[in-house]
ZAMARGU-4260 file (C-alpha; in steps of 0.2 Angstrom, whole numbers, plus 5000, padded with zeros to 4 digits):
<rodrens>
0) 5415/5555/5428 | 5412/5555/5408 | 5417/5542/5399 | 5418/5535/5379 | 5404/5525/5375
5) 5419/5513/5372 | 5425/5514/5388 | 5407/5511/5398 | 5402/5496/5388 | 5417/5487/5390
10) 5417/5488/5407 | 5399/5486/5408 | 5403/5469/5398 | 5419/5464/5411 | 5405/5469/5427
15) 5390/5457/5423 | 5401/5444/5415 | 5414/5444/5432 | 5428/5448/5425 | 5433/5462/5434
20) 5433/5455/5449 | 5437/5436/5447 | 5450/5428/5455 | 5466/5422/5452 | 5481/5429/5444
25) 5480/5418/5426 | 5467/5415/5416 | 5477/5404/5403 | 5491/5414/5400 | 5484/5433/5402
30) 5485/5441/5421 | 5469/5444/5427 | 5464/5461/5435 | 5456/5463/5453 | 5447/5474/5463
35) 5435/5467/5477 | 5447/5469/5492 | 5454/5488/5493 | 5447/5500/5506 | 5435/5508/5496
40) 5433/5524/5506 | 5431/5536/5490 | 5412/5535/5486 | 5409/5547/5475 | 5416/5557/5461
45) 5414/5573/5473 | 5424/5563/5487 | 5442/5570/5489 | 5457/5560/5486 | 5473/5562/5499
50) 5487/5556/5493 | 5506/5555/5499 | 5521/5557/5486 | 5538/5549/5489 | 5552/5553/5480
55) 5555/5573/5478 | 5569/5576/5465 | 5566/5578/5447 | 5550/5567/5442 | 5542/5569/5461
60) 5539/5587/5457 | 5531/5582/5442 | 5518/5572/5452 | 5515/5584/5465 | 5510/5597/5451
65) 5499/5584/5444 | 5491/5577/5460 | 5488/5596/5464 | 5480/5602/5445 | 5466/5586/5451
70) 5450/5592/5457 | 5449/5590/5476 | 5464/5580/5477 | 5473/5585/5495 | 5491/5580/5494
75) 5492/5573/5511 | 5511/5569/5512 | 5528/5570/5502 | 5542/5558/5508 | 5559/5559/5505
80) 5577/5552/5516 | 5586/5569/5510 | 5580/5580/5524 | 5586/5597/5513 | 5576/5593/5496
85) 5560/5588/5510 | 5562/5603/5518 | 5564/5614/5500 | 5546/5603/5493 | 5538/5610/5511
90) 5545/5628/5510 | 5540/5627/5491 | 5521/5620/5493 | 5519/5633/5509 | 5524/5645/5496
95) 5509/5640/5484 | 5496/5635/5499 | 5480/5647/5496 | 5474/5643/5512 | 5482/5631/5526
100) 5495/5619/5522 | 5487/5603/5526 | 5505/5593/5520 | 5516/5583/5531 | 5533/5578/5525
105) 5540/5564/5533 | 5557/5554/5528 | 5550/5537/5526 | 5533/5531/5517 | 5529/5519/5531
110) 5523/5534/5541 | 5509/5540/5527 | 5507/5521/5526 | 5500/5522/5543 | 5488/5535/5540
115) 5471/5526/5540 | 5463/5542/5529 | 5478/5539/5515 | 5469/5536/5500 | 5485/5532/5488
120) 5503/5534/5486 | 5512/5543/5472 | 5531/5533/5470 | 5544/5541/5460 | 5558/5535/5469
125) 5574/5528/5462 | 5569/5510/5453 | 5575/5497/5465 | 5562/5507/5479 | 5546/5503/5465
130) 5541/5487/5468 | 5542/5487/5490 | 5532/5502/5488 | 5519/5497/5478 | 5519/5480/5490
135) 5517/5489/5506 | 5505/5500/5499 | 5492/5486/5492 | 5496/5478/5510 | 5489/5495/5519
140) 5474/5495/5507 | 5481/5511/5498 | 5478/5513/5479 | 5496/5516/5469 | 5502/5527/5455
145) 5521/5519/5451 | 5534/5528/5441 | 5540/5515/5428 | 5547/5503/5428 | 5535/5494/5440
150) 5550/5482/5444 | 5567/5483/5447 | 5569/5465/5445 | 5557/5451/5436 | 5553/5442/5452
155) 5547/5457/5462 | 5536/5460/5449 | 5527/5443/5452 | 5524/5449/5468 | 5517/5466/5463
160) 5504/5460/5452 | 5501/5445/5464 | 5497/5459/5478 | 5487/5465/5468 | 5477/5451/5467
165) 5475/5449/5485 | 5472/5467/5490 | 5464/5472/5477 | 5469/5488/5474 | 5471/5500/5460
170) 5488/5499/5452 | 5493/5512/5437 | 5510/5513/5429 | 5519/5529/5425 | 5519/5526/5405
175) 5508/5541/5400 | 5505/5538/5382 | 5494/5522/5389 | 5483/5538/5391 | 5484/5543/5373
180) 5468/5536/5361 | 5478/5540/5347 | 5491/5527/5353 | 5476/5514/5358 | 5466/5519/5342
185) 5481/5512/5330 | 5487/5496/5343 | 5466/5491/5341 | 5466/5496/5322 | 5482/5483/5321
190) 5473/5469/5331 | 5456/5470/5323 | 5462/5466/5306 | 5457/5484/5298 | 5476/5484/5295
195) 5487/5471/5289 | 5495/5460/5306 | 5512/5468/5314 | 5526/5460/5312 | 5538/5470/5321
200) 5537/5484/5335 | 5552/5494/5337 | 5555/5505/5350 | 5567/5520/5350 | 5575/5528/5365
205) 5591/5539/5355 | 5591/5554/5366 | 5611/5565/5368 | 5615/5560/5387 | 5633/5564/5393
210) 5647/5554/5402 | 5644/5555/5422 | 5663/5556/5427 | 5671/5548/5442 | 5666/5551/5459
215) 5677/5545/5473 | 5668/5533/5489 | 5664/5545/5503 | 5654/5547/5516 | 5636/5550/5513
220) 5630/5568/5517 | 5623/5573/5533 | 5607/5577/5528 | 5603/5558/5518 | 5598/5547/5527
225) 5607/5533/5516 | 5603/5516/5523 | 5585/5520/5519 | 5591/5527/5501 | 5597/5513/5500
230) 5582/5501/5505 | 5581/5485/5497 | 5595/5488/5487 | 5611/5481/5492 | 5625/5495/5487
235) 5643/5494/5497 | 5650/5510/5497 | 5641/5528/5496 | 5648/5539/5480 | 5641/5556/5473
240) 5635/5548/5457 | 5620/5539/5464 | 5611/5555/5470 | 5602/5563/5464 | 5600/5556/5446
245) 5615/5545/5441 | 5607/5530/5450 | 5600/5525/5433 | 5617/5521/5427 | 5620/5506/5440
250) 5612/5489/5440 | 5611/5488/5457 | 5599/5506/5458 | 5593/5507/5441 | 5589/5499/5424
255) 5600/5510/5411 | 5591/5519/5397 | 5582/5505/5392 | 5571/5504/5405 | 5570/5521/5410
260) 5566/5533/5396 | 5565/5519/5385 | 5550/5509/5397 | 5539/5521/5388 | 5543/5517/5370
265) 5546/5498/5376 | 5528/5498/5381 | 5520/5503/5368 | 5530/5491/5357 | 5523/5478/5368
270) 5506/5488/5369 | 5504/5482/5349 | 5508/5463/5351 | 5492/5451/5352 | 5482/5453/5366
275) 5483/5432/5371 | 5503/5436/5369 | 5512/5439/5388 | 5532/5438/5388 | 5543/5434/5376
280) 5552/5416/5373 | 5566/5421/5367 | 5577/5440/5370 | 5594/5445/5365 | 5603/5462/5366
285) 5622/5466/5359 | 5627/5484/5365 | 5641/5493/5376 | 5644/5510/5386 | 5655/5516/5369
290) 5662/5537/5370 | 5664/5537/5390 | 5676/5533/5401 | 5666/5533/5418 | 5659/5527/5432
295) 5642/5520/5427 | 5642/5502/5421 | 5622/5501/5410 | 5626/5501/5392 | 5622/5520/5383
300) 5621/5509/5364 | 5611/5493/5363 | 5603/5484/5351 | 5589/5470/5358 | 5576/5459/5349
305) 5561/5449/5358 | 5552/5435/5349 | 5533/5429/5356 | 5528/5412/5352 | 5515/5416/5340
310) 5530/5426/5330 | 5528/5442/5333 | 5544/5453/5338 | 5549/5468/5348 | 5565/5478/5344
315) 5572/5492/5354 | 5587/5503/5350 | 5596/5512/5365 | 5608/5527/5359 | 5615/5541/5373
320) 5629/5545/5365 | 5630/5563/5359 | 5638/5570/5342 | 5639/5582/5329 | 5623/5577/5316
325) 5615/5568/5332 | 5597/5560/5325 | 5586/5562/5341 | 5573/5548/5339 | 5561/5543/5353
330) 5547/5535/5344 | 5542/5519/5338 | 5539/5512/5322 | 5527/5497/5315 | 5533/5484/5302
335) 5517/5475/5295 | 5518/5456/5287 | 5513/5465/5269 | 5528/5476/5271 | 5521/5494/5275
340) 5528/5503/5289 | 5519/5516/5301 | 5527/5529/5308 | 5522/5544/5322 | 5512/5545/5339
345) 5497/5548/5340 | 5495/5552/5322 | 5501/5542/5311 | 5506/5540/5292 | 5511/5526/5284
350) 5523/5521/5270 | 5514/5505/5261 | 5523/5492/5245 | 5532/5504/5233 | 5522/5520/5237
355) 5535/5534/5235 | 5531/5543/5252 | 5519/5543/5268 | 5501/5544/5268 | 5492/5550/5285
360) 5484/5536/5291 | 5465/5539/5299 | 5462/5530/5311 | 5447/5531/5324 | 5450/5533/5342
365) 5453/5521/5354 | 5447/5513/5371 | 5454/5522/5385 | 5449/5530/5404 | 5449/5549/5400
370) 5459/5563/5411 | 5476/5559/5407 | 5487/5549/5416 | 5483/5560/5433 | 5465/5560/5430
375) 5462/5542/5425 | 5471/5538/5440 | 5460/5547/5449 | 5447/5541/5442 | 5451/5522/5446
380) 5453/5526/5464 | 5437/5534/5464 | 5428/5521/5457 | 5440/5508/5466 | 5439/5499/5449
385) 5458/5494/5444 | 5453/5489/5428 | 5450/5508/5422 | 5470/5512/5425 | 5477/5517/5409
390) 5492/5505/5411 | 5487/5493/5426 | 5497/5481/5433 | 5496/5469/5420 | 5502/5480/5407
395) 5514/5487/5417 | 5524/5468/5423 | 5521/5462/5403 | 5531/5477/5398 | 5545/5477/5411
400) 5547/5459/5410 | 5550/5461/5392 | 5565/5474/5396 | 5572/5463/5411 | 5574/5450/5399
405) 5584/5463/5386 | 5594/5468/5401 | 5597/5450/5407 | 5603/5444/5388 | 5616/5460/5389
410) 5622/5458/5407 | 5626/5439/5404 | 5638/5445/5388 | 5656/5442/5381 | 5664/5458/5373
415) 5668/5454/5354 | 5676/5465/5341 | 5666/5461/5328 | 5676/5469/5313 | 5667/5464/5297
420) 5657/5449/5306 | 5638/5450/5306 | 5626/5445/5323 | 5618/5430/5322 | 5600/5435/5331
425) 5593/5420/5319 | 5582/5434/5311 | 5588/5441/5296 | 5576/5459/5300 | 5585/5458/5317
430) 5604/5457/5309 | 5599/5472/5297 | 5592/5485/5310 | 5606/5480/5322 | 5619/5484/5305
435) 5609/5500/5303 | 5615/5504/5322 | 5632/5498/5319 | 5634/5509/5304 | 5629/5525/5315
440) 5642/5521/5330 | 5654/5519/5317 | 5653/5532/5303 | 5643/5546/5316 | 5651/5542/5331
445) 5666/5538/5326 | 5672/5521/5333 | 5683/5511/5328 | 5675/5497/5316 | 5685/5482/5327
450) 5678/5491/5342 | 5671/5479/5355 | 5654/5476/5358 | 5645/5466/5372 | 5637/5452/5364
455) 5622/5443/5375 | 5619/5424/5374 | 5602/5422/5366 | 5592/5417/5380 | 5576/5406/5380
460) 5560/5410/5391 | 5546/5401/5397 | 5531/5416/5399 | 5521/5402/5409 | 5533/5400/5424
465) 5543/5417/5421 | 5558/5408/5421 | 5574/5406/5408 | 5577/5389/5401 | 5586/5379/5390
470) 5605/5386/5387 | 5611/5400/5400 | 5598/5398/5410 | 5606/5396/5426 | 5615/5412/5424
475) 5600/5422/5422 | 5588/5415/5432 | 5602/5423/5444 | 5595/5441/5437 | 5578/5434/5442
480) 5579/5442/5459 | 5590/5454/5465 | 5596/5453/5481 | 5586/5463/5497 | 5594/5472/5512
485) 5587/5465/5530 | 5571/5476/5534 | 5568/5479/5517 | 5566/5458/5509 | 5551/5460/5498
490) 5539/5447/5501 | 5540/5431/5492 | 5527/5425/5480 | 5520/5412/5492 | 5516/5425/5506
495) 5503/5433/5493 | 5493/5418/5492
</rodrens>
């Protein structure tokens, strides 16, 4: 496998000094990454790869065409509980097969998870499946690739990276622009100095999404099996809006737009605060599910802010609703302590101190495994080195922590109507982005300006002990950890020791 110059002295460097496989899951405050324990049967970069793929609708078919565009990659399974969309992946991949198809579908990942030539799993299953998946994967000795978010819940994430620690295993999170240089070429620029310090990463996830309507409780269909849909996630009653997609919009199933489109502009918000910075110690989010009258309970407008202890802030704007003169905006934007701001993906250009327009901003490349996000996951696994995943497991609980913690401020709120009356976040730049957000619901929607929003206690955190403190605390430390159906518990914390 080629690599950057970059890319082979560093981990040179992390090799001979042990870092990279040094145990322990802190070293001070930053996670530690570990890699001494997995199976190790990939020897070479000519060795194939079999992996399995759970979860078949929507984003599973994404990964299968990935998985199969990798040299000498066999997909060895795909998993699903709905026995129709299993039997329509089979019927479609024996459709494609140039040769014999060498792929088993099975309805439950425990049965790939047995195979002792399973190389990895592939997991793009609703959220509250991530975490388990991930676990029982390290605990086989498999290598993981994990649609985001990571976690469902902050807790279960603890217990991800701590597997990780113990098995050793490489873990890569499904937030692809971790595979973009441009991306890692501006965060590094940023941290180095050859720009002036962030002050604020904001991240944008203002994509038109519609109402999802009312769906009455039924029976589930014959061909789901819906106690393992279900998993560790303890829903009462079966109703037509969880499946396929709509589980997004249900905090028992999913994490609203924040963290699911949004993960990936979260992260790299989170990407671009210091490297010695892990979680946040303070959070709060005002928003509301404003336009429909529906089923789903997540919010579709919000408006969070996260503070790290050495100053440094993280702003996200969530907007779903759909309107005529609707401004898509998925991106991110950097505000830096001297006033500029930068703007783009990839490229970039930036507006600096009274200049009347943008410049393009060159920046040299940055430090990440080449391939993509498929191919660098290859890669990894290959090498068994989890420190070459673009997003490893570190990155991937930092950033899901940091929207949990949005989520948690929201979920513990009182609806206000706020008329004329500004948000106290205790930060002016947070008050005037959040006015911006206002003005847009308002004049673009159209919603009435006494209208109520859900307004989140600010809520302090401790990045030491992942736990709330101070005021409200014992409200959310009750979002800490969600609850787990029998036969699904993910392991506590204390069994990964």
């Amino acid at each position: 496998m080629s690599q950057t110059n970059n890319s082979i002295n560093r981990r040179q460097i992390l090799k001979q000094t042990g870092v990279a496989a040094a145990a322990g899951w802190m070293a001070g405050s930053q996670l530690i990454i570990t890699g001494t324990k997995a199976s190790g049967q990939i020897n070479g970069a000519n060795d194939r790869v079999r992996i399995a793929v759970a979860g078949l609708n929507g984003r599973g078919q994404s990964h299968i065409g990935g998985w199969r565009g990798q040299k000498n990659v066999e997909l060895a399974y795909v998993v699903d509980p709905a026995s129709k969309v299993l039997a329509n992946t089979m019927n479609s991949l024996e459709k494609r097969a140039t040769d014999k198809l060498v792929t088993q579908g099975v309805d439950d990942i425990r049965k790939a998870l047995d195979d002792d030539s399973l190389d990895a799993i592939s997991i793009a299953t609703p959220n509250h499946w991530h975490s388990l998946m991930t676990i029982w994967a390290a605990q086989a000795g498999k290598h993981v690739y994990v649609e985001k978010p990571m976690s469902h819940d902050i807790e279960e994430g603890r217990v991800v990276v701590a597997a990780q620690k113990k098995y050793g295993v490489v873990i890569q999170h499904g937030t692809q622009r971790r595979s973009d240089a441009g991306i890692a070429g501006l965060h590094e620029a940023l941290k180095s100095g050859k720009l002036p310090r962030l002050k604020i990463a904001y991240g944008y996830c203002c994509k038109p999404r519609s109402g999802i309507g009312f769906k009455p409780v039924t029976t589930p269909p014959a061909d789901l099996n819906w106690d393992h849909w279900k998993g560790p996630a303890v829903i009462e009653n079966y109703h037509a809006n969880y499946v396929p997609y709509n589980w997004h919009w249900f905090w028992e199933s999913g994490n609203g737009d924040l963290n699911n489109q949004g993960t990936h502009q979260l992260d790299v918000a989170r990407w671009a605060i210091d490297d010695d910075q892990t979680h946040p110690v303070r959070t709060m989010a005002i928003g509301n599910r404003f336009q429909w009258d529906d089923q789903g309970v997540t919010p579709n407008t919000m408006f969070a802010m996260a503070e790290y202890p050495n100053g440094q802030m993280v702003f996200f704007n969530v907007r779903n609703v759909n309107y005529k003169g609707y401004q898509h905006q998925v991106f991110n934007e950097y505000y830096l302590e001297d006033g500029s701001v930068i703007t783009g993906e990839s490229n970039y250009k930036i507006l600096r101190p009274g200049a009347a327009k943008p410049e393009p901003l060159k920046l040299e490349r940055g430090d990440v495994t080449p391939g993509g996000n498929w191919g660098a996951f290859i890669a990894a696994v290959r090498a068994n080195d989890p420190s070459m995943a673009n997003g490893n497991v570190s990155d991937a609980h930092y950033g899901c922590v940091l929207g949990h913690m949005m989520n948690n401020s929201y979920r513990l709120g009182e609806e206000v109507a706020l008329s004329g009356n500004p948000v106290d976040f205790q930060n002016d730049d947070a008050t005037e982005h959040f006015e911006k957000l206002r003005s847009v619901m308002t004049d673009g929607v159209g919603i009435p300006s006494d209208a109520k929003w859900k307004l989140g206690p600010q809520l302090s955190f401790d990045p030491k002990s992942e736990r709330f403190i101070g005021e409200h605390s014992e409200e959310a430390n009750k979002l800490v950890k969600d609850p787990n159906n029998p036969g699904y518990e993910v392991p506590s914390l204390e069994s990964m020791s």
